[in-house]
C-alpha positions as CSV (number, residue, x, y, z in Angstrom):
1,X,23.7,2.0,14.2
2,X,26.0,4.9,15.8
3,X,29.0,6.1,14.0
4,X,31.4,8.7,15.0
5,X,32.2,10.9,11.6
6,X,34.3,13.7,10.3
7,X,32.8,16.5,8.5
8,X,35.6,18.6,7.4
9,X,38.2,16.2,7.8
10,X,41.0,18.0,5.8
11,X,41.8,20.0,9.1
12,X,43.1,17.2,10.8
13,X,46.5,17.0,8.4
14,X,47.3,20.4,10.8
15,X,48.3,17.6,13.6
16,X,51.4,16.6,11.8
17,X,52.6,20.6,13.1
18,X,52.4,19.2,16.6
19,X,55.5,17.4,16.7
20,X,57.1,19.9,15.1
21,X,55.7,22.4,17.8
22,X,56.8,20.1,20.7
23,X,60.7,19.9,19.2
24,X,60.8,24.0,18.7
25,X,59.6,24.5,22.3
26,X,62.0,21.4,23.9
27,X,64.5,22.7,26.3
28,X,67.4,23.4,24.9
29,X,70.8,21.9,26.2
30,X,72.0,25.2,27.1
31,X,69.5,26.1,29.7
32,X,70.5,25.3,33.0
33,X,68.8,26.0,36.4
34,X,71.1,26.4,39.6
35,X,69.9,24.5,42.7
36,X,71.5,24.1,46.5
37,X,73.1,20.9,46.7
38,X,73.9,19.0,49.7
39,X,71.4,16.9,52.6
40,X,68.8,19.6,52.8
41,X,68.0,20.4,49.4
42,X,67.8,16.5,48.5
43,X,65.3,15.9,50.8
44,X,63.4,18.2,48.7
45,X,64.3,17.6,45.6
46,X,62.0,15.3,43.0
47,X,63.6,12.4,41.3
48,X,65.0,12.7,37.9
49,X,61.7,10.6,35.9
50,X,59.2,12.5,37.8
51,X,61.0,16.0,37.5
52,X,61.2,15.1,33.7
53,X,57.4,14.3,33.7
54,X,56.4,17.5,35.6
55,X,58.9,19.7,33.8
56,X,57.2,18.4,30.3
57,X,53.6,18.0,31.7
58,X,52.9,22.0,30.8
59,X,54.2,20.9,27.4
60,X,51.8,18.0,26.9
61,X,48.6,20.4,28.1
62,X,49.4,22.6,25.5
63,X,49.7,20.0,22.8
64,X,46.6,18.4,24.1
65,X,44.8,21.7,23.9
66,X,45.7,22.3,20.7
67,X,44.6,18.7,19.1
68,X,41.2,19.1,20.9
69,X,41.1,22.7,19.3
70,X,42.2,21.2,16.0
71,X,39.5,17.7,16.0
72,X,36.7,20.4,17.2
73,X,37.7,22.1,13.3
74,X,37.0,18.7,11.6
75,X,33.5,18.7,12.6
76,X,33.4,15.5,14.8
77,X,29.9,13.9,15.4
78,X,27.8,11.2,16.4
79,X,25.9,9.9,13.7
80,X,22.7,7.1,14.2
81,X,21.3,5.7,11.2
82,X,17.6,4.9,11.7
83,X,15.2,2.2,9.4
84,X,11.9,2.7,9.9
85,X,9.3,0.6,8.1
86,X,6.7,2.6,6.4
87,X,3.3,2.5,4.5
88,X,3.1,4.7,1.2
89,X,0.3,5.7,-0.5
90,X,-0.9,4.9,-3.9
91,X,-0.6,7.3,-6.9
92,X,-3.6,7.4,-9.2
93,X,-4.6,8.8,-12.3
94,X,-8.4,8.4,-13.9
95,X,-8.7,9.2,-17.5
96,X,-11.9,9.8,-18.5
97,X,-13.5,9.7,-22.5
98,X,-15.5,12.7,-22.9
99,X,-16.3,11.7,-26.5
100,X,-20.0,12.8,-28.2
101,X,-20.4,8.8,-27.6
102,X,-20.5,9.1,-24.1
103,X,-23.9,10.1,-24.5
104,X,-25.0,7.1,-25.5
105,X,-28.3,5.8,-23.2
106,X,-27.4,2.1,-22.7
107,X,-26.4,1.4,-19.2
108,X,-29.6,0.3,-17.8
109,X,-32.6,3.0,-17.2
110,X,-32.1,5.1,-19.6
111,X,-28.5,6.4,-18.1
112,X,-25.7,7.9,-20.5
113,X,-22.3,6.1,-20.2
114,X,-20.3,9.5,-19.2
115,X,-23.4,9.6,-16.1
116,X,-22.2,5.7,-14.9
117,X,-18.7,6.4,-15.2
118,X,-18.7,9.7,-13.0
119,X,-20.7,8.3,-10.2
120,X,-18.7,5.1,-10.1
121,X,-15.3,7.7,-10.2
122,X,-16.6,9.6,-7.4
123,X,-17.5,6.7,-5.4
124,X,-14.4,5.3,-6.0
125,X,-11.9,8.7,-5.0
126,X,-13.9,9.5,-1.9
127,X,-13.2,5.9,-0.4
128,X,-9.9,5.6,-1.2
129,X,-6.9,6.2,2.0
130,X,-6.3,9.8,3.0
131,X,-2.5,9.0,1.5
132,X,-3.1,8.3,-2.0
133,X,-2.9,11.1,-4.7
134,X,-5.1,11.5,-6.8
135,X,-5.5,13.1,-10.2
136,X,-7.5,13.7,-13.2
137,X,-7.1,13.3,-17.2
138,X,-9.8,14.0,-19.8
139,X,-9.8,13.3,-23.5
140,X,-11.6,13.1,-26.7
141,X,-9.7,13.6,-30.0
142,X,-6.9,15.4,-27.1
143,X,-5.7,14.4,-24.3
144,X,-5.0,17.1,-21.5
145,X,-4.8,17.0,-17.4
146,X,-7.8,18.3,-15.5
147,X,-6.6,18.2,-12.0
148,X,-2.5,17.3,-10.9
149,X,-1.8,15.0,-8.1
150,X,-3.9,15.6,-5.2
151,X,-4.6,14.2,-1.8
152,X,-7.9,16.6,-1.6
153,X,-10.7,14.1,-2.3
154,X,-13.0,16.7,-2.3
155,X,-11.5,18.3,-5.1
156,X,-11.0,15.2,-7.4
157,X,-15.0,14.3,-6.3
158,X,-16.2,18.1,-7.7
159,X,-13.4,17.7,-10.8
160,X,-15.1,14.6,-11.7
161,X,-18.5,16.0,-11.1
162,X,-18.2,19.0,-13.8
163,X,-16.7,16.8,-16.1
164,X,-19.1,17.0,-19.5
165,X,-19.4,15.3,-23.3
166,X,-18.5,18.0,-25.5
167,X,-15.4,19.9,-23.7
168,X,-12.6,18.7,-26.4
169,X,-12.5,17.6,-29.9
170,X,-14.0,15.1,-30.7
171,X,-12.5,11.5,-31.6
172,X,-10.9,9.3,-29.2
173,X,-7.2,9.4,-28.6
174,X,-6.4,6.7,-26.3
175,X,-2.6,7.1,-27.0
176,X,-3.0,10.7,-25.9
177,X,-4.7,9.8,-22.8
178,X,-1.8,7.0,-22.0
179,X,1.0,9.4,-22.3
180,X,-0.8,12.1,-20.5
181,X,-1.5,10.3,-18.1
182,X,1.8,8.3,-17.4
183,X,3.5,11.7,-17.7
184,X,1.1,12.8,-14.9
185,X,2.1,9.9,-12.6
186,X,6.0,9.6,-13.4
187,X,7.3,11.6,-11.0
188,X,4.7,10.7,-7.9
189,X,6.5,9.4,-5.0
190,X,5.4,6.5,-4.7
191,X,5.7,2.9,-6.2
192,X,2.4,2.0,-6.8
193,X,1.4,4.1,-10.0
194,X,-1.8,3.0,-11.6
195,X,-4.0,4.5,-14.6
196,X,-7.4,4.0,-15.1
197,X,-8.8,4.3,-18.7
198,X,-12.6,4.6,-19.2
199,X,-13.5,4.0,-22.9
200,X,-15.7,3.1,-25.1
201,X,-14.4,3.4,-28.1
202,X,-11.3,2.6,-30.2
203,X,-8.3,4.5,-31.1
204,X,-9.0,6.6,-33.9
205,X,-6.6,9.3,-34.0
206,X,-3.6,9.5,-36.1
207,X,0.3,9.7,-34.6
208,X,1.4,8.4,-31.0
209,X,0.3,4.6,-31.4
210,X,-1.1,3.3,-28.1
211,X,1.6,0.7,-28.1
212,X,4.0,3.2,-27.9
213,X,2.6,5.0,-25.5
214,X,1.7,2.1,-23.0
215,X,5.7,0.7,-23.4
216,X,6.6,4.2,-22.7
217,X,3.8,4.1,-19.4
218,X,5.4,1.0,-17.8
219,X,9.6,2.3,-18.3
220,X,7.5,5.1,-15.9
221,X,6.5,2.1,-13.7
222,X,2.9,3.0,-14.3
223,X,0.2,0.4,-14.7
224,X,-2.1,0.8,-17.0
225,X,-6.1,-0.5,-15.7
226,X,-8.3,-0.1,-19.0
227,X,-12.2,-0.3,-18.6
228,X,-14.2,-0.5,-22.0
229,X,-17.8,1.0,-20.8
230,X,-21.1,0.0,-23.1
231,X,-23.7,-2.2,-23.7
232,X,-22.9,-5.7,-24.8
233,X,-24.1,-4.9,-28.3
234,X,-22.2,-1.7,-28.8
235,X,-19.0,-3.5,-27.2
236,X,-19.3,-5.8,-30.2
237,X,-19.7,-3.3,-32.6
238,X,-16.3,-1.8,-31.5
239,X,-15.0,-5.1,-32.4
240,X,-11.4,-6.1,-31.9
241,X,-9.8,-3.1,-32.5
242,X,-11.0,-1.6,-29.2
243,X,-10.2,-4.9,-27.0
244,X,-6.8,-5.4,-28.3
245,X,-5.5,-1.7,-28.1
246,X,-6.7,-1.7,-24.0
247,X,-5.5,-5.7,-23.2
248,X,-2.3,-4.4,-24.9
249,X,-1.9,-1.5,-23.0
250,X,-3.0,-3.6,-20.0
251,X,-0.4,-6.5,-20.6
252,X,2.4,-4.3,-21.4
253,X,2.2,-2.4,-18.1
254,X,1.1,-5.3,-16.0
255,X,-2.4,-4.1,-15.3
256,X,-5.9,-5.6,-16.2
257,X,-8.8,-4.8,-18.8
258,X,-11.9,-4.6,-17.5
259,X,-15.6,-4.4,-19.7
260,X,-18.4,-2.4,-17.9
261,X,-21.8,-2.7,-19.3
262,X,-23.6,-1.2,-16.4
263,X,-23.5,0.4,-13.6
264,X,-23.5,-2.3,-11.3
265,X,-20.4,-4.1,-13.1
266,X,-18.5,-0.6,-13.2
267,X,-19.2,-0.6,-9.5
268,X,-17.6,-4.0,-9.2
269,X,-14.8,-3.4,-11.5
270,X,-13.5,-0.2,-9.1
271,X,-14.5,-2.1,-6.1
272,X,-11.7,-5.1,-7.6
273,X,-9.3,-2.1,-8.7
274,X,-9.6,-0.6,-4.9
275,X,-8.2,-4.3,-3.7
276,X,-5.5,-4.3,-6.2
277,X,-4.5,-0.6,-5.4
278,X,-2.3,-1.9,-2.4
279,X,0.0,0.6,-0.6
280,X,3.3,-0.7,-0.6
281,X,5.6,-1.0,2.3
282,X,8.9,0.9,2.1
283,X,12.0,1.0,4.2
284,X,12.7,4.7,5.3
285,X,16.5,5.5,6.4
286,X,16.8,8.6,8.6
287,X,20.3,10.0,10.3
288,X,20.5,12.6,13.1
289,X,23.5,14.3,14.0
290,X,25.2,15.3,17.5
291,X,27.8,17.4,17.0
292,X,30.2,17.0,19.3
293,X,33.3,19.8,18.7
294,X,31.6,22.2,21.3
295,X,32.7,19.5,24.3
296,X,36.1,19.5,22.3
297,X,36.6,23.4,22.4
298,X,35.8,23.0,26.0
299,X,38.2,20.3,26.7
300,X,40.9,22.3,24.9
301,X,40.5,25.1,26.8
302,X,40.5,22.9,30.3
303,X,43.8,21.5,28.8
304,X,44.9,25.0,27.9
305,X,44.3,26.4,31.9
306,X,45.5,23.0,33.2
307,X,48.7,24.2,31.4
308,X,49.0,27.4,32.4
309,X,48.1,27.0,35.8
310,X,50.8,24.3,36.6
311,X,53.9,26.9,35.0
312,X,52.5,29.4,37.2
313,X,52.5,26.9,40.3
314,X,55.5,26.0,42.4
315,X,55.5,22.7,40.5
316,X,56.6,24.8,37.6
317,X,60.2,24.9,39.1
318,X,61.8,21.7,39.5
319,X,64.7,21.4,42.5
């Protein structure tokens, strides 16, 4: 769509002046121009409506030039509105339990839970579009970010790779690692904000209740993807306190709790949250701008010449 618009449109209130102008400079009724009379100066003579049309034509060029000089001070342009349909990326955060229990050897060959949950991480980051960002949160009995929003894979992959059981205090604040994380994502431009939580354990930490947290995590419009990581047996002994905190947090955000107790289902759980982890199409609006006051400066100044050019001419005296 192509509009015509006004930037400075307070300059066109100096066009009232005009008519003002064009009374000051009338002729006045006691101006009088001596002319021959008789057969041979009629036969040169103009009539009396197109002697009053060329006698007020340098008149009108003037005014004319001075409403083109006038419009070219209010900015005038063309303005085209664009939509364009476009394909976002997808802004994701992984927080990752470094907890002393993330030693544990119970995923299958002797392999610590914090070892299955970086390989599956890594896999996950370096096949995921170009687009997305990509960031990093780590906790324990603290929460804290490890790497911002990123669209570097490479970066995210090595983050995840130094990653080790021991860096923070110990404990497991999953409320920390909720509002961390949310507050990592809130501001990403994009509408697709997801969270993944790998756990194994339960809240334990006193203050911010995950509730809380996770309600505060979807008014960001961030979904919350938790994934409980241990051996059937040590699942159980986590009981019901760990399931309900992480289906809460998953129900109140709109996401989906997941339980790995190996690699291969860890594998399978990323491979579900890489189909769910759907860029969103978005409708872009884009204006460009043609001035156009520089063609009205030069039309002035035609109007302005046109103007002078006829009072200097023969025209300029009418018999």
């Amino acid at each position: 769509m192509i509009t015509l618009e006004l930037a400075r449109p307070a300059w066109l209130w100096l066009l009232a002046l005009l008519p003002a102008w064009w009374w000051y400079v009338r002729p006045r009724s006691g101006w009088a121009l001596l002319v021959a009379r008789g057969d041979a100066a009629g036969s040169v003579s103009f009539g009396r409506v197109l002697a009053a049309l060329i006698e007020g034509a340098p008149r009108a060029l003037r005014a004319g030039s001075a409403a083109g000089l006038i419009v070219a001070l209010a900015h005038p342009q063309l303005v085209r509105t664009v939509q364009e349909e476009r394909t976002e990326g997808v802004a994701i955060a992984v927080a990752m339990d470094l907890s002393t229990s993330m030693w544990a050897l119970d995923m299958g060959g002797r392999t610590t839970r914090m070892q299955v949950a970086k390989e599956a991480a890594q896999r996950f980051v370096v096949l995921r579009d170009a687009a997305d960002d990509v960031g990093l949160v780590t906790f324990a009995g603290e929460a804290h970010v490890r790497l911002p929003l990123t669209h570097d894979k490479y970066v995210v992959e090595q983050a995840v790779s130094t990653l080790k059981v021991g860096l923070l205090l110990d404990g497991t604040d999953i409320a920390g690692a909720i509002a961390t994380g949310a507050g990592l994502l809130k501001d990403a431009p994009y509408q697709t904000r997801m969270l993944i939580l790998v756990t194994d354990g339960a809240h334990n930490r006193a203050g911010l209740e995950p509730g809380v947290a996770a309600r505060a995590a979807a008014a960001f419009g961030v979904q919350i993807y938790p994934i409980a990581i241990g051996s059937e047996e040590a699942l159980r002994r986590g009981g019901t306190g760990l399931e309900t905190v992480l289906v809460q947090a998953a129900r109140v955000t709109g996401g989906r709790y997941f339980r790995a107790t190996d690699l291969a289902a860890l594998e399978e759980i990323y491979a579900e949250l890489d189909r769910l982890a759907v860029p969103s199409e978005v409708t872009v609006e884009r204006t460009e701008t043609a001035p156009l006051g520089h063609w009205l400066l030069l039309a002035a100044l035609a109007l302005l010449l046109a103007g002078v050019g006829l009072r200097a001419s023969p025209l300029g005296v009418v018999p």
